[in-house]
C-alpha positions as CSV (number, residue, x, y, z in Angstrom):
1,X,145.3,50.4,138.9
2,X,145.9,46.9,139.2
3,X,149.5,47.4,139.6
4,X,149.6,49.8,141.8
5,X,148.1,47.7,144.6
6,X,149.8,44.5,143.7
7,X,152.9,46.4,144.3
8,X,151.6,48.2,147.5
9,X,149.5,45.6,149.2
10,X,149.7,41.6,149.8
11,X,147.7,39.5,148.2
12,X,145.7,38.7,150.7
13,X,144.3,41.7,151.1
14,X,142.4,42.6,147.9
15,X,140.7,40.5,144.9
16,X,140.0,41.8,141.2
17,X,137.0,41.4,139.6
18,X,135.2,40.2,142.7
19,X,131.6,39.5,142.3
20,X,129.4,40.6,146.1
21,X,126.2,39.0,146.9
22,X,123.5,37.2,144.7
23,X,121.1,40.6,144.8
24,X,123.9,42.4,143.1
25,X,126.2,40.1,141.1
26,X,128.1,43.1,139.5
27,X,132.1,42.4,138.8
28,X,134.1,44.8,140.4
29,X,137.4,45.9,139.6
30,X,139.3,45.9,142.9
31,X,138.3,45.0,146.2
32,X,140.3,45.6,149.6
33,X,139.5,42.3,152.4
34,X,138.9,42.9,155.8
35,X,135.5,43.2,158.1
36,X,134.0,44.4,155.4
37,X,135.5,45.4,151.9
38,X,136.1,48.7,150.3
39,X,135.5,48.9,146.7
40,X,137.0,50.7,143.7
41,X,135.4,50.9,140.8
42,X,137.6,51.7,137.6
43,X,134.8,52.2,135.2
44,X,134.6,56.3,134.3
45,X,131.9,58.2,132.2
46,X,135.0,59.3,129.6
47,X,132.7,60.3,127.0
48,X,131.5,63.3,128.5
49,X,135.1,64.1,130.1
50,X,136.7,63.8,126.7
51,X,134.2,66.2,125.1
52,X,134.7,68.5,128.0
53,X,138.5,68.2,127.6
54,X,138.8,68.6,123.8
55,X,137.0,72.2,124.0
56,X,138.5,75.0,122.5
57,X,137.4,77.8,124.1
58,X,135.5,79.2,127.4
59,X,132.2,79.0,125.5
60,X,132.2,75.3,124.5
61,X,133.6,74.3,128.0
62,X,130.4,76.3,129.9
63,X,128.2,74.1,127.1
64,X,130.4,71.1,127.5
65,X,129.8,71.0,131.8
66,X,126.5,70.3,132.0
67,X,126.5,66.7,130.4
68,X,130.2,66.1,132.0
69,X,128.5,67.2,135.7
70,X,125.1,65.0,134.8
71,X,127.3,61.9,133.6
72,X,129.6,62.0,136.9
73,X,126.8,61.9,139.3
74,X,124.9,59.7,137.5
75,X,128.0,57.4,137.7
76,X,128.7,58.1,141.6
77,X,124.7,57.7,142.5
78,X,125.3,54.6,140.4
79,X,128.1,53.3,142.6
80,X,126.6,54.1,145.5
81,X,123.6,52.0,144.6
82,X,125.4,48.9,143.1
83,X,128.5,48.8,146.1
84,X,127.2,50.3,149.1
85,X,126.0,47.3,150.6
86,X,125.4,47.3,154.5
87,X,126.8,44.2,156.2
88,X,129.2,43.4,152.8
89,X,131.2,46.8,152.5
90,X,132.4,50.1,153.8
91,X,130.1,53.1,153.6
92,X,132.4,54.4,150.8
93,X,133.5,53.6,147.4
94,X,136.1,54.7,145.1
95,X,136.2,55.4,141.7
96,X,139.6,54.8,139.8
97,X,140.2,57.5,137.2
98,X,143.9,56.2,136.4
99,X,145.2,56.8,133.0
100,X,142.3,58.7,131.4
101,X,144.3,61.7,131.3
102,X,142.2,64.1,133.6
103,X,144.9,66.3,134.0
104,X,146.1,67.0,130.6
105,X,146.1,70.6,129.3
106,X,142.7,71.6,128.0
């Protein structure tokens, strides 16, 4: 991810592993400057996506969506909570996914 927006924006318009306000001192992977700044976060519940992925049939995919649909909105209710910050950034966040290999043939 880094790469991609080093190559696509200047430098003065985003920061890696950025660290917003004292109340919530998490590290963030990317964030875009301006007013207020847009975060991405690159971190990815891949556990439960691998498990999903690596199925071999119809009947350990239905068993295997459950945990993979908990883990991803656990992980987006977490972002919301951690970035969403009035005052300090957008109203939306992003999660990076790059190079998990989402889209590989299951």
């Amino acid at each position: 991810m880094e790469i991609i927006v080093r190559d696509g924006l200047p430098k003065d318009c985003y920061a890696f592993q950025h660290t917003l306000n004292e109340q919530n001192a998490s590290r963030l992977r990317g964030v875009f400057a301006g007013q207020s700044a847009a975060v991405i976060d690159a971190k990815f519940p891949l556990e439960a996506i691998s498990a999903y992925r690596d199925c071999k049939g119809d009947d350990e995919r239905r068993q295997a969506s459950g945990p993979r649909a908990a883990d991803m909105t656990k992980h987006i209710t977490d972002i919301a909570q951690k970035y969403l910050i009035p005052g300090e950034t957008q109203d939306l966040a992003l999660m990076s996914a790059f190079g998990i290999g989402l889209c590989g043939a299951a």
